[in-house]
C-alpha positions in Angstrom: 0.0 0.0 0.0 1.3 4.0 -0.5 1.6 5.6 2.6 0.6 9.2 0.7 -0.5 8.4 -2.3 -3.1 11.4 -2.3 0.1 13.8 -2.4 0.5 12.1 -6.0 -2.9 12.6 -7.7 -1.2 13.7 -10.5 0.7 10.9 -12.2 0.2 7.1 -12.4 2.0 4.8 -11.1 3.5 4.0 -14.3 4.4 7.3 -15.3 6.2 7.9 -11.4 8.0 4.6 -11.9 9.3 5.9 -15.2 10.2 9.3 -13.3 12.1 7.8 -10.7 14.1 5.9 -13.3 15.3 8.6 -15.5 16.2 11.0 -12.2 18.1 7.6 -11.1 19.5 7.6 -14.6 21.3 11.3 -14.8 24.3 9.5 -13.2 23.9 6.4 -15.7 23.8 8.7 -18.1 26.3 11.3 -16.7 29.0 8.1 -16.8 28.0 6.0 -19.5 27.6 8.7 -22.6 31.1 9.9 -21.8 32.6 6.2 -21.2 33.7 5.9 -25.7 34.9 9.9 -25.1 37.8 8.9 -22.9 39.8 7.6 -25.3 39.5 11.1 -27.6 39.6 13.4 -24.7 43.4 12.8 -24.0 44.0 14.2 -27.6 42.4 17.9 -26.8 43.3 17.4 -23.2 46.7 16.6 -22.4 47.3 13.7 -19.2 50.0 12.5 -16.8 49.3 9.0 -17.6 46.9 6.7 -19.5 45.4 5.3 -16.8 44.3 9.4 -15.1 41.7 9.4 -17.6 39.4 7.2 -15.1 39.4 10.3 -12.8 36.8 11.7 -14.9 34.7 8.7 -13.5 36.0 9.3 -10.2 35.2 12.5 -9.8 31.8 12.2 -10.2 31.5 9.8 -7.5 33.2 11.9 -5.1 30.8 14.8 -5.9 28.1 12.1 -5.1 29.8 10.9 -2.1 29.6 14.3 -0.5 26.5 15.6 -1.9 24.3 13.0 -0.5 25.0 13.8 3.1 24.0 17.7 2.4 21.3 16.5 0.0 19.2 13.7 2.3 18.3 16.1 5.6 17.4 18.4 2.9 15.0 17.0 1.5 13.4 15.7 4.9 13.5 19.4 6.3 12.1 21.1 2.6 11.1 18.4 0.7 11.4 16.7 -2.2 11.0 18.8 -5.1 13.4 21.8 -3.4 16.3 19.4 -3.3 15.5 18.0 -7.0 15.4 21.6 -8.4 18.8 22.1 -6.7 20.6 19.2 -7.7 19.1 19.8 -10.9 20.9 23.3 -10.9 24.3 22.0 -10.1 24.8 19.4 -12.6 24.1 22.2 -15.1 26.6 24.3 -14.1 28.9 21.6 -13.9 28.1 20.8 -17.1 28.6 23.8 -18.6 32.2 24.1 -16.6 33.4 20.9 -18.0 32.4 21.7 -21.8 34.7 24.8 -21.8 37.8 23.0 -19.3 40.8 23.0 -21.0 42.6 21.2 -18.7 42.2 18.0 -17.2 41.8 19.6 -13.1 39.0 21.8 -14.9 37.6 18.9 -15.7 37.7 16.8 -13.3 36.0 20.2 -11.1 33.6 20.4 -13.4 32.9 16.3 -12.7 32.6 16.6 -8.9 30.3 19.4 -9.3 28.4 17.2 -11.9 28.7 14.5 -9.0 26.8 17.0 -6.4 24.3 17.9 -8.9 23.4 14.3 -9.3 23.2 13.5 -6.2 20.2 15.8 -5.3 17.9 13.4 -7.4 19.4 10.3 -6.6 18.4 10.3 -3.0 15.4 12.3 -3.8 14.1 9.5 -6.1 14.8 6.7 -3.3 13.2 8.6 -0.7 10.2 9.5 -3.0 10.3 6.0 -3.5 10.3 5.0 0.6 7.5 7.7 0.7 5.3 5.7 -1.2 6.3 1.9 -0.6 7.6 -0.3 2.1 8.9 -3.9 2.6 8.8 -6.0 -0.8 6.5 -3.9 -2.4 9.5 -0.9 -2.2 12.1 -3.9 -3.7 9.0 -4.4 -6.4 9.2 -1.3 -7.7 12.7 -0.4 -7.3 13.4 -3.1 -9.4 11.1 -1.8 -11.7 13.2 1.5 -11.5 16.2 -0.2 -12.1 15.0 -2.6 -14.7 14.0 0.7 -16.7 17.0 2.5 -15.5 20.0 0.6 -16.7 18.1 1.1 -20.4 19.7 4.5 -20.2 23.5 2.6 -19.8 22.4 0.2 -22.8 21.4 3.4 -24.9 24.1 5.8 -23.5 26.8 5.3 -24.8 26.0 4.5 -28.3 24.5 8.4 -28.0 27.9 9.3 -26.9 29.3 7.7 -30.1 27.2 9.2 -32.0 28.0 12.4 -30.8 31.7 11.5 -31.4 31.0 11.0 -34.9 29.5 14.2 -35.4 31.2 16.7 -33.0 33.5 17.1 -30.3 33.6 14.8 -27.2 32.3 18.6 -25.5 29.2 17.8 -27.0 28.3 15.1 -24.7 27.6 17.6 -21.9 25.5 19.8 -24.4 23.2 16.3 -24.0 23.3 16.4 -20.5 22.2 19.3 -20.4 19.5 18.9 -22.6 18.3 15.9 -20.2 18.6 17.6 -17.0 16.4 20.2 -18.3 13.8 18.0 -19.8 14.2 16.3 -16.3 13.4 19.3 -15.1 10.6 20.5 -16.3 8.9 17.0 -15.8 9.0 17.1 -12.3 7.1 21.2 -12.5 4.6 20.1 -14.6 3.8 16.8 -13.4 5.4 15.5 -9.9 3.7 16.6 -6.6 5.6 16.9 -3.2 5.7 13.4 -1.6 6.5 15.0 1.7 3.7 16.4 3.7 4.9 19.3 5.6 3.9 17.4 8.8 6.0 14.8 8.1 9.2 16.9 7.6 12.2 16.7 10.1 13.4 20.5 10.8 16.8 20.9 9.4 19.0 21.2 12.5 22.9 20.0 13.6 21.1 18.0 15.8 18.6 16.3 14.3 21.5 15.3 11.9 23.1 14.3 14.4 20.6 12.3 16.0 19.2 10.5 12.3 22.8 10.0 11.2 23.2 8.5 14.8 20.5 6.2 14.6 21.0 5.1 10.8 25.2 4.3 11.8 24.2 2.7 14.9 21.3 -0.4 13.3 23.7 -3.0 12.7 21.2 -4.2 9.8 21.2 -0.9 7.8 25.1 -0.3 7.9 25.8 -4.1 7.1 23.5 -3.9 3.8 25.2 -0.9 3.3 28.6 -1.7 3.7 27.6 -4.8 1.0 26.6 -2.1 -1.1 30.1 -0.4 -1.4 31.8 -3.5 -1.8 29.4 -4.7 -4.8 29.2 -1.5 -6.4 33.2 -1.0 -5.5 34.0 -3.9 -8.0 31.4 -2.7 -10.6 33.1 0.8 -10.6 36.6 -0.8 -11.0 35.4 -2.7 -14.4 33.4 0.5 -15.5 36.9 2.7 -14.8 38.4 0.2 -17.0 35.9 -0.6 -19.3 36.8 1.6 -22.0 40.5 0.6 -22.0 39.6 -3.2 -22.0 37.0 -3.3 -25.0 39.0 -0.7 -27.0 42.6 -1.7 -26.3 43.0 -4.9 -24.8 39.7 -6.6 -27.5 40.2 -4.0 -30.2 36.4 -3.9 -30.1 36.7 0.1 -32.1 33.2 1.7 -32.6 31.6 -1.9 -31.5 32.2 -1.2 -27.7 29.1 0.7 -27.5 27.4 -2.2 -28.7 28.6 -5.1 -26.4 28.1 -2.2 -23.3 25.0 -1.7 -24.3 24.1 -5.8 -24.5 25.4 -6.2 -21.1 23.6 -3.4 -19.9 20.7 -5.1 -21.5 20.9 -8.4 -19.3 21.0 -6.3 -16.3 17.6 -5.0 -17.0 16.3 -8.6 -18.3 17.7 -9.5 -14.5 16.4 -7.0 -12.6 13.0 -7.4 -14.5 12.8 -11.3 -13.6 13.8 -10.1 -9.7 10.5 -8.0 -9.7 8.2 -10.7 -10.9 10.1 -13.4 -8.5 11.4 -11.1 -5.2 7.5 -11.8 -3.6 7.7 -15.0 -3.7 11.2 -16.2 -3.3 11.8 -12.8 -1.0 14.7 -10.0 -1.2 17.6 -12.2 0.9 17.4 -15.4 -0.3 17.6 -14.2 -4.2 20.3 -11.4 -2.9 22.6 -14.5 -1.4 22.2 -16.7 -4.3 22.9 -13.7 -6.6 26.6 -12.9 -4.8 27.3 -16.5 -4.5 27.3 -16.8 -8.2 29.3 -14.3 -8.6 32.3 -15.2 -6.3 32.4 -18.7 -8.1 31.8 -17.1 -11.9 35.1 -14.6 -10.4 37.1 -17.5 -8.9 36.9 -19.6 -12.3 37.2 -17.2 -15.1 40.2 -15.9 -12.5 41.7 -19.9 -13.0 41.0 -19.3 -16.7 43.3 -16.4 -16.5 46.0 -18.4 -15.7 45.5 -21.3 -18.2 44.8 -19.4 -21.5 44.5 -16.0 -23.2 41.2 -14.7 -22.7 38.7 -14.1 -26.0 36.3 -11.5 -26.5 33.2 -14.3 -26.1 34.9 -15.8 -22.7 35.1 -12.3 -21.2 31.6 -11.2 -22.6 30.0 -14.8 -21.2 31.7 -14.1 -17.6 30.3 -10.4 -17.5 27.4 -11.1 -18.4 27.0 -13.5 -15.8 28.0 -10.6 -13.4 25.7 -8.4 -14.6 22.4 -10.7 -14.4 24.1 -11.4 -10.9 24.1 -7.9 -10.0 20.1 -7.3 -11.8 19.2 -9.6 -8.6 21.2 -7.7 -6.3 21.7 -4.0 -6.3 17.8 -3.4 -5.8 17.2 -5.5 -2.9 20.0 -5.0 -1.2 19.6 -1.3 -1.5 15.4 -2.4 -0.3 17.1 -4.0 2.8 19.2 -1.3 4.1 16.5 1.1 3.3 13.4 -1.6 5.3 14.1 0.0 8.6 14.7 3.6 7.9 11.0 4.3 6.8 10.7 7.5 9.8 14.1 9.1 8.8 13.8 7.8 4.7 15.7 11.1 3.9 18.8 10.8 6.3 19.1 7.5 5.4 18.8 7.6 2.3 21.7 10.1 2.8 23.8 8.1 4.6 23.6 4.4 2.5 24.5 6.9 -0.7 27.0 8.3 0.9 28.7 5.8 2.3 28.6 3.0 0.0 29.4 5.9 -2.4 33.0 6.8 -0.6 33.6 2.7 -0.3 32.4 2.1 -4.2 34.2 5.0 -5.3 37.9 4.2 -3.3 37.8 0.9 -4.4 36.6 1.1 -8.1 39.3 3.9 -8.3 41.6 1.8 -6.6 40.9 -1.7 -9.1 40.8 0.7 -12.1 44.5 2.4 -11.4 45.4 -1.4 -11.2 44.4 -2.0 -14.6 47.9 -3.1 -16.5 46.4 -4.5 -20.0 45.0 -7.9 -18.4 42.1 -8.8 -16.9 43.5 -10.1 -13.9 43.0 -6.5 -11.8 39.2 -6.3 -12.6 38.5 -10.2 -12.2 40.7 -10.1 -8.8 38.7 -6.9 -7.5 35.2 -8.8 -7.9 36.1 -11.9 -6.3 37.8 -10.2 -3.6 35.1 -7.5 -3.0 32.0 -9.8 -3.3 33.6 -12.2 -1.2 33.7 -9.8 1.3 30.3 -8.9 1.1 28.7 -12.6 1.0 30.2 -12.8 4.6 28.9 -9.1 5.1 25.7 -9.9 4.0 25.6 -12.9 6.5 26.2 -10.7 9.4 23.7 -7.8 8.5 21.0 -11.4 8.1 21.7 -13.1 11.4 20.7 -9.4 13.0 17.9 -8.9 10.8 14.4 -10.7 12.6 12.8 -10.1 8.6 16.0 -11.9 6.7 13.9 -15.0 6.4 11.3 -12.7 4.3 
């Protein structure tokens, strides 16, 4: 059931699940367009070393990282809309900022602010999200959200190729740019405030304090959310590298738009089969099942490494076991840490972002830095990582009384 579903009498729930996506999808967009770009850039944009062009990943994470704490009480002490409109705001100036840099620390400003900006609709679309939904019902749709949401990675870069072929790699912000603003003006003329005014938190040091406080302190929140930054920490090291390894290691050329966007595709099929299963079968059992895979898919294309040189199909047939792994996980998981934050959705929805964000980010910057023309870097980074989390995962269960749901 919606706990305010009269605040939303405009829009149906298709149209708000499609809403929630593409505000969820200015950073898959904001990463993925530019992803065939980083090869080009380093011609216009001189570099220390090869691998510093991952920074312009980085960077945006970062921004995120920090713009989630500011972000989240915000939008529990104004509302929703205020903190979208600001976010919104941001990433356009950053924009803007990087499409003139003509240096690579211009840039990379330009990428953090980016990173802030996003981050204003990323937690405001969860906790609209947690407004409306609780329990399975929240995983239901956010796998909904994501199913439509990682369409925008399968699309994304192809438009940044495109864009490539007709301009300058500058162009790619004129699109985001063009997005945020359509973004925009979707949420004016069609989304309501999800946040009653008596249900807002006033914005104070401490009832920061006191909300950050509670959501650090439930052993079940910060466990799922710890899992979070180790999964999405080994995703980000691939993504850092992803460019480099279909271009340069596979000599994949214009194609690597394509096999992104088919693995990209079988994360949505994935998270599209977790919405129609995740009632029945329930948010932990699929989530365990789903990391298992992956440490054993990791430890044996890792022995593979070692045996034989590594083909364009074997590496395409192991990440796309990753991805549909990761289609069962990243929604629930996110469901889980979120299930017993419904009273302070805003905070912490804050603080999972942030947090997993700062672990995600260090690590994926760390794995991609690795990155020395084999795959052995990226393949060790997700068997360590999700390894890490299965027993993470375990923890945050045996203190959770609603892991057997």
């Amino acid at each position: 059931m919606t706990s305010s579903s009269s605040q939303v009498s405009r829009i149906s729930s298709g149209e708000f699940t499609l809403l929630v996506a593409l505000l969820m999808s200015i950073v898959a967009i904001s990463i993925d367009a530019l992803l065939p770009a980083l090869g080009v850039i380093p011609r216009d944009i001189p570099l220390a070393y090869p691998n510093q062009a991952q920074l312009i990943i980085s960077a945006l994470f970062l921004g995120m990282a920090f713009g989630q704490l500011v972000c989240g009480p915000m939008s529990d002490a104004t509302g929703r809309k205020k903190v979208l409109y600001s976010g919104i705001l941001l990433f356009l100036i950053g924009s803007t900022l990087c499409f003139f840099a003509q240096d690579i620390n211009t840039l990379l400003v330009g990428r953090f602010i980016q990173g802030l900006g996003v981050s204003g609709p990323y937690v405001s679309a969860i906790s609209i999200v947690r407004d409306k939904y609780v329990g399975r019902e929240m995983a239901k749709v956010m796998s909904l959200v994501m199913m439509i949401f990682i369409l925008v990675p399968a699309i994304a870069p192809s438009l940044g190729q495109s864009i490539l072929w007709l301009a300058s790699w500058r162009y790619v912000f004129v699109l985001y740019i063009a997005y945020a603003l359509t973004i925009g003006l979707w949420i004016f003329l069609r989304l309501e405030e999800t946040l009653p005014i008596e249900n807002r938190i006033p914005l104070s040091a401490k009832g920061f304090y006191e909300g950050f406080k509670e959501v650090i302190g439930n052993r079940v929140t910060m466990g799922y959310t710890l899992c979070m930054g180790l999964f999405f920490g080994s995703f980000i090291g691939y993504l850092n590298s992803s460019q480099q390894i279909f271009q340069g290691l596979f000599n994949t050329g214009k194609m690597f738009t394509v096999y992104f966007g088919v693995l990209a595709l079988v994360f949505g099929v994935s998270s599209l089969i977790n919405s129609r299963f995740v009632e029945k079968w329930g948010m932990h059992f699929i989530s365990q099942r789903a990391v298992q895979g992956v440490v054993l898919s990791s430890a044996l294309f890792l022995g593979i490494n070692a045996l034989c040189d590594i083909q364009l199909w074997m590496f395409m047939t192991y990440i796309a076991l990753l991805f549909f792994a990761f289609g069962l996980i990243f929604g629930n998981v996110n469901a889980m840490a979120m299930e017993p934050m419904g009273h302070v959705a805003g905070i912490a929805s804050a603080v999972i972002g942030s947090v997993s964000s700062i672990i995600s980010m260090v690590i994926g910057t760390f794995i991609g830095q690795m990155y020395n023309n084999t795959l052995i870097p990226m393949t060790l980074g997700f068997l360590t990582m999700t390894s890490l989390a299965l027993v993470m995962m375990k923890i945050a269960d045996s203190n959770n009384p609603n892991a057997a749901s």
